[in-house]
C-alpha positions in Angstrom: -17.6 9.4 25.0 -14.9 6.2 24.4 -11.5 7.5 26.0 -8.8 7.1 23.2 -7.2 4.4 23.0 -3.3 4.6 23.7 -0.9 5.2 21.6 1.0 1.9 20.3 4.1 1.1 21.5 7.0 0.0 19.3 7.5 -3.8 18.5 10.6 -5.8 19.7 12.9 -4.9 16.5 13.2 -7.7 13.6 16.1 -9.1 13.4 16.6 -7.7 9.7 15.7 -4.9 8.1 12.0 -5.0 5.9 10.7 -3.0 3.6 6.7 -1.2 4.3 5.5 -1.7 1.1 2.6 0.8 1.4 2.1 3.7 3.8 0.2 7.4 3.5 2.4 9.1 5.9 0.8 12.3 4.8 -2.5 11.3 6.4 -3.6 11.9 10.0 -6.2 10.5 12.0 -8.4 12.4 14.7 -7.5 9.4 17.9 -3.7 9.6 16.8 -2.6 10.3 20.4 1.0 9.6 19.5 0.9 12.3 17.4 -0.3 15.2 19.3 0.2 18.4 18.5 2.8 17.5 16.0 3.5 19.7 12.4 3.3 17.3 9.2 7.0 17.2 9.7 7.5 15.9 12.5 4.7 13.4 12.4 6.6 11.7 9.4 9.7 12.1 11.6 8.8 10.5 13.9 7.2 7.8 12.0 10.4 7.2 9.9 12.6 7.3 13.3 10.3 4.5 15.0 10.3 2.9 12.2 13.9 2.5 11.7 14.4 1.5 15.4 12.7 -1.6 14.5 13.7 -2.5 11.7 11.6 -1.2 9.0 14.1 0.9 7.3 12.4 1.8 4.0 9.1 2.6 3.0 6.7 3.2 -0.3 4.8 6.4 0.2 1.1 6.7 -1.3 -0.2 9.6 -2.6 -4.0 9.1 -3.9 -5.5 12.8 -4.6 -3.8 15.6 -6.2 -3.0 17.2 -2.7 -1.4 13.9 -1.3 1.0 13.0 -4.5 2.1 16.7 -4.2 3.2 16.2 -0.7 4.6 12.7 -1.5 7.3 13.7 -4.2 7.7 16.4 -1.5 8.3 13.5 1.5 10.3 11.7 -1.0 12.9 14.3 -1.6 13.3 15.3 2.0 13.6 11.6 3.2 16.1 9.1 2.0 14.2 5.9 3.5 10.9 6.9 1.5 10.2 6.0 -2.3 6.8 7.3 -3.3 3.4 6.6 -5.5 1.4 8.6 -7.2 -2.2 8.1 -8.5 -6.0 9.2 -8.2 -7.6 6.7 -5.8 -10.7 4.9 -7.8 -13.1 6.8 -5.2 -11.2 10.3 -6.5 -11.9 9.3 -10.0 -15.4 10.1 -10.3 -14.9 13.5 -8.1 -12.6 14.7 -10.9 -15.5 13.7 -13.3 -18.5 15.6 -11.9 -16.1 18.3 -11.7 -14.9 18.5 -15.6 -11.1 18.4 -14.4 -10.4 14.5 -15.0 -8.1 15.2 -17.8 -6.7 18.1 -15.8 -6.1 15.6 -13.0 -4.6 12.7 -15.3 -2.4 15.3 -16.8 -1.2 16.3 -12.8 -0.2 13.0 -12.2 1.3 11.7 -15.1 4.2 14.9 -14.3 4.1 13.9 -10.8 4.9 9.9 -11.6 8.2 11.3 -13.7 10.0 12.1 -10.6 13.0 9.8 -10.5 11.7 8.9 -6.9 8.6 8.2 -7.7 8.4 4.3 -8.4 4.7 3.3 -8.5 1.6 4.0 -10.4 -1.0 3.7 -7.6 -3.4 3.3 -5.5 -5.2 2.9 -8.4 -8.1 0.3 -9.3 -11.7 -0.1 -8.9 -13.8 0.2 -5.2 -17.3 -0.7 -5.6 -18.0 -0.1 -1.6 -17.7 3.6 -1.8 -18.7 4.4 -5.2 -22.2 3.3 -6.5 -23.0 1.8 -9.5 -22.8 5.7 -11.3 -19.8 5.9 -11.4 -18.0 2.6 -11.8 -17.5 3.4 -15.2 -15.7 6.4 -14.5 -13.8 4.1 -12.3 -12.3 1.3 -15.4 -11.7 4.5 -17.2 -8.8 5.2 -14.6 -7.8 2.2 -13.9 -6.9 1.4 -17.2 -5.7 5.0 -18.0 -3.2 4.1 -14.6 -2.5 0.6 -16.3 -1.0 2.9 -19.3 0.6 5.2 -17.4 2.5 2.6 -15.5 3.1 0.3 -18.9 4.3 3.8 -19.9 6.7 4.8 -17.4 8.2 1.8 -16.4 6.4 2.1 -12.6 4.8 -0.3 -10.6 1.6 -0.8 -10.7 -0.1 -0.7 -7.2 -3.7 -1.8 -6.7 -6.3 -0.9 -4.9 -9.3 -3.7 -4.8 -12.3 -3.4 -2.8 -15.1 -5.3 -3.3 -14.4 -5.5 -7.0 -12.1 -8.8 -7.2 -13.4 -10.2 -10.7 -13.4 -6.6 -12.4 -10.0 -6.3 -11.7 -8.3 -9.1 -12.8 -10.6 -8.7 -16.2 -9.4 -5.3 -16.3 -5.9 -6.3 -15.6 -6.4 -9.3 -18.2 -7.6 -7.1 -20.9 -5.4 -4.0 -20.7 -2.0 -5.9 -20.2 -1.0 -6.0 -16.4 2.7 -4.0 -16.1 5.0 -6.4 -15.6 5.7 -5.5 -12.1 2.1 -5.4 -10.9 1.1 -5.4 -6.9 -2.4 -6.3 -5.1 -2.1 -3.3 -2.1 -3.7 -4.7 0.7 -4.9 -8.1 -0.7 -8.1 -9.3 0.3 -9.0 -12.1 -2.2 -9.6 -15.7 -1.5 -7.2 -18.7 -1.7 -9.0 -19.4 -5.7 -7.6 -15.6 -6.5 -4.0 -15.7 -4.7 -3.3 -18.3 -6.9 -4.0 -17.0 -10.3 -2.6 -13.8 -8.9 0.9 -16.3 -8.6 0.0 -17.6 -12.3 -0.3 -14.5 -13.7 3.0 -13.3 -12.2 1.6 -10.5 -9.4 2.9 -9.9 -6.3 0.6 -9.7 -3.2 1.2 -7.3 -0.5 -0.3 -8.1 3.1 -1.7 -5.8 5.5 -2.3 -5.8 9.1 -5.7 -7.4 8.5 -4.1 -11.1 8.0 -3.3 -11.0 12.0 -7.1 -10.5 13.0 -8.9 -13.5 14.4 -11.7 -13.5 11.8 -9.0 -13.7 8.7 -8.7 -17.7 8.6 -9.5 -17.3 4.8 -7.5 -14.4 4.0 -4.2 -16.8 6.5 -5.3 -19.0 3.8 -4.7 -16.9 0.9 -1.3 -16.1 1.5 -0.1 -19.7 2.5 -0.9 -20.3 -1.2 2.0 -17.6 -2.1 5.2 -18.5 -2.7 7.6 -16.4 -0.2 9.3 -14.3 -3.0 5.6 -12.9 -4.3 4.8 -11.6 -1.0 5.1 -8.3 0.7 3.8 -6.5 3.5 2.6 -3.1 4.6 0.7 -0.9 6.8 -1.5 0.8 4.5 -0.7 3.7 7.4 -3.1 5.2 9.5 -5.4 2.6 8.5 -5.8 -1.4 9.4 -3.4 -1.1 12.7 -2.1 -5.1 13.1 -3.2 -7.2 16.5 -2.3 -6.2 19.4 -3.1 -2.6 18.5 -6.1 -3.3 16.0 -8.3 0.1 16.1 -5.3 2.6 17.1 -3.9 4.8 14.7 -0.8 2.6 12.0 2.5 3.1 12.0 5.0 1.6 10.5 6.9 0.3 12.8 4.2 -1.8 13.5 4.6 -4.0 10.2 6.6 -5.9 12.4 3.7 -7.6 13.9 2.5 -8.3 10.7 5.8 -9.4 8.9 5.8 -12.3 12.5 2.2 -13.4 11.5 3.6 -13.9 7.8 6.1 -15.7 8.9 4.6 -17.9 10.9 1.5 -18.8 8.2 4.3 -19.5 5.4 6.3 -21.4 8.5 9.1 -19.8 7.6 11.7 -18.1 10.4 11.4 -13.8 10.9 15.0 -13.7 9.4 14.3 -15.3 5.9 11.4 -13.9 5.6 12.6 -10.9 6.1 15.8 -11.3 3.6 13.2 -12.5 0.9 10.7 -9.2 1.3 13.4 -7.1 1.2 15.4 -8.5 -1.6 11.6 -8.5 -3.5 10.9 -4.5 -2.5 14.7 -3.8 -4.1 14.1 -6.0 -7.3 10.7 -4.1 -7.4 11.4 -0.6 -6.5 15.0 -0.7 -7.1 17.4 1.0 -4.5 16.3 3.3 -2.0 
């Protein structure tokens, strides 16, 4: 057996403060030695607290099954640096179908998403790694049910896109994108980032644009202009080098937000006045 890797240790702080544009806080991982032991409240203590010490003082909070958005207008209400999301996640879609509770489900999140801190339709979109070709369909009936939703309500739109690229943006083309839509996580190609910009979207990067093997996806986002970008942790998940394979935090957006930086050759500071000025015009105040 592989010993555990350690736990991550915080980042030197930025030298303003930056928004995490996409985190499940709610979520723990098995090899999360840092978290030890801990209650569900003081894992997202401590979280927020290491977070602020570096300079990430404000964070969007995901909630993608009916169990997670619960706890996320929950997180929101106890935390003043969290905003929250709500949505099914395209994989939880189909779940809710074999079941015969789908409407049931749409019906739980659409009262979730009024909460006044609740800013953000999402994750929602289409995965086509997890979920065969059965029930894709299933899939484009939530996504554009969540494109409603968010049209609706007045919320960001945040999407989830995995191996689905070209269904999305003719999904997004043919249902009206929200005027504040956001790629979570983007992993399109330098072809996509730009009619992402064309099309008015913002792009969020995750830890995955500091890997070695992400010259195309460093490529992508030097495409962007600076105010279209923002980053995140997509927390536990896709930790940033030097701690790629630990458990995510988000204090460690700071690595990422230093690799931005440096692939739009822009300096940490202005880079991180613009993603923070972008989070507020999206999300409004904290």
């Amino acid at each position: 057996m592989s010993e555990p890797r350690p736990a991550p240790t915080r980042p030197d702080p930025l030298p303003l403060p930056v928004v995490d544009d996409h985190a499940h806080l709610d979520v723990r991982r098995d090899d999360d030695v840092a978290g030890a032991g801990e209650d569900l409240a003081a894992h997202v203590e401590r979280l927020v607290a290491d977070a602020r010490a570096v300079g990430v003082d404000r964070i969007v909070q995901i909630g993608c099954d009916l169990a997670s958005a619960e706890e996320t207008v929950r997180l929101v209400d106890v935390h003043p640096a969290l905003l929250g999301g709500v949505a099914l996640h395209p994989n939880e879609a189909p779940l809710h179908a074999e079941r015969g509770d789908l409407d049931e489900a749409y019906a739980t999140i659409e009262r979730l998403a009024a909460h006044p801190r609740i800013r953000v339709v999402g994750e929602t979109g289409l995965d086509y790694y997890r979920t065969g070709e059965d029930g894709r369909d299933v899939q484009q009936e939530s996504f554009r049910w969540h494109i409603d939703l968010a049209k609706r309500t007045g919320k960001v739109l945040q999407i989830h896109d995995r191996d689905a690229h070209d269904d999305v943006m003719r999904t997004l083309a043919e249902e009206g994108a929200p005027e504040r839509t956001v790629l979570h996580c983007f992993s399109g190609d330098v072809t996509m980032a730009r009619e992402c910009v064309e099309r008015g979207y913002y792009l969020s990067f995750a830890g995955t644009v500091t890997f070695k093997n992400a010259r195309d996806l460093r490529d992508a986002l030097a495409v962007v202009p600076a105010d279209r970008v923002l980053v995140e942790t997509d927390t536990p998940y896709l930790t940033p080098v030097p701690h790629r394979g630990a458990a995510n935090a988000p204090m460690l957006v700071a690595h990422t937000v230093r690799t931005v930086a440096d692939v739009l050759t822009m300096s940490v500071a202005d880079l991180c006045r613009t993603i923070s000025a972008t989070a507020e015009e999206l999300y409004g105040p904290w």
